[in-house]
FISEVEX-846462 format. One record per residue (C-alpha): residue number from 1; residue in one letter; x, y, z. Coordinates in pm, 1 decimal. Layout:
<sites>
<site k="NUM" r="A" east="X" north="Y" up="Z"/>
...
</sites>
This chain:
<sites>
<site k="1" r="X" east="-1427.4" north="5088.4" up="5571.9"/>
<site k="2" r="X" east="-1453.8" north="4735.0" up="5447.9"/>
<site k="3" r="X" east="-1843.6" north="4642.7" up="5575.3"/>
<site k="4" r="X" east="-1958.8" north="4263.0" up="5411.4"/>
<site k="5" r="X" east="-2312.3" north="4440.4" up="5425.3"/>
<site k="6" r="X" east="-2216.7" north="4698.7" up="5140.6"/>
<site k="7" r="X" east="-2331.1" north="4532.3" up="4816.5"/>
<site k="8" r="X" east="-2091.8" north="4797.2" up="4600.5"/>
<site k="9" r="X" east="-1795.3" north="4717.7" up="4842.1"/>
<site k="10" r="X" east="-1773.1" north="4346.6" up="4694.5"/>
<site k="11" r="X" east="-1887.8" north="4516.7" up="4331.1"/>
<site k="12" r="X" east="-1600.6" north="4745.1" up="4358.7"/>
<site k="13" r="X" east="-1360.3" north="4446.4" up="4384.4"/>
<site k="14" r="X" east="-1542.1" north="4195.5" up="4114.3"/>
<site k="15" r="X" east="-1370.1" north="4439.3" up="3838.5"/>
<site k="16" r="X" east="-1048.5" north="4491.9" up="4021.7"/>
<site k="17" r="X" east="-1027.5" north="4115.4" up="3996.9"/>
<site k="18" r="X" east="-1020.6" north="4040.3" up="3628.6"/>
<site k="19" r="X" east="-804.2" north="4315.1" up="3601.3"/>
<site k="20" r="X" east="-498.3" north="4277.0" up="3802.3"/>
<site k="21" r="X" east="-540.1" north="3842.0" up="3707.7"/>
<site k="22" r="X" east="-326.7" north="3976.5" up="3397.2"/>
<site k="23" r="X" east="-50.8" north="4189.4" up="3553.4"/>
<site k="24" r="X" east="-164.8" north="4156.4" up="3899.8"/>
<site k="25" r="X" east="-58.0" north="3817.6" up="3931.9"/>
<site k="26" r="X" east="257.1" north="3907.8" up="4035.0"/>
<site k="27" r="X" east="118.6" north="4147.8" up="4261.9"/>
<site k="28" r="X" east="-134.3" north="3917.1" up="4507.0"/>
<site k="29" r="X" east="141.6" north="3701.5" up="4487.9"/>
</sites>
């Protein structure tokens, strides 16, 4: 599901990043 050659796989994830940073901290941790 996860292929390095889909360009909206890693797009998908940019937001996801910015957003969890704030309460998602605690959750990648």
């Amino acid at each position: 599901m996860i292929v390095p050659t889909d360009p909206p796989d890693l797009t998908s994830i940019e937001p996801v990043e910015p957003m969890p940073s704030l309460d998602g901290d605690d959750y990648l941790d």
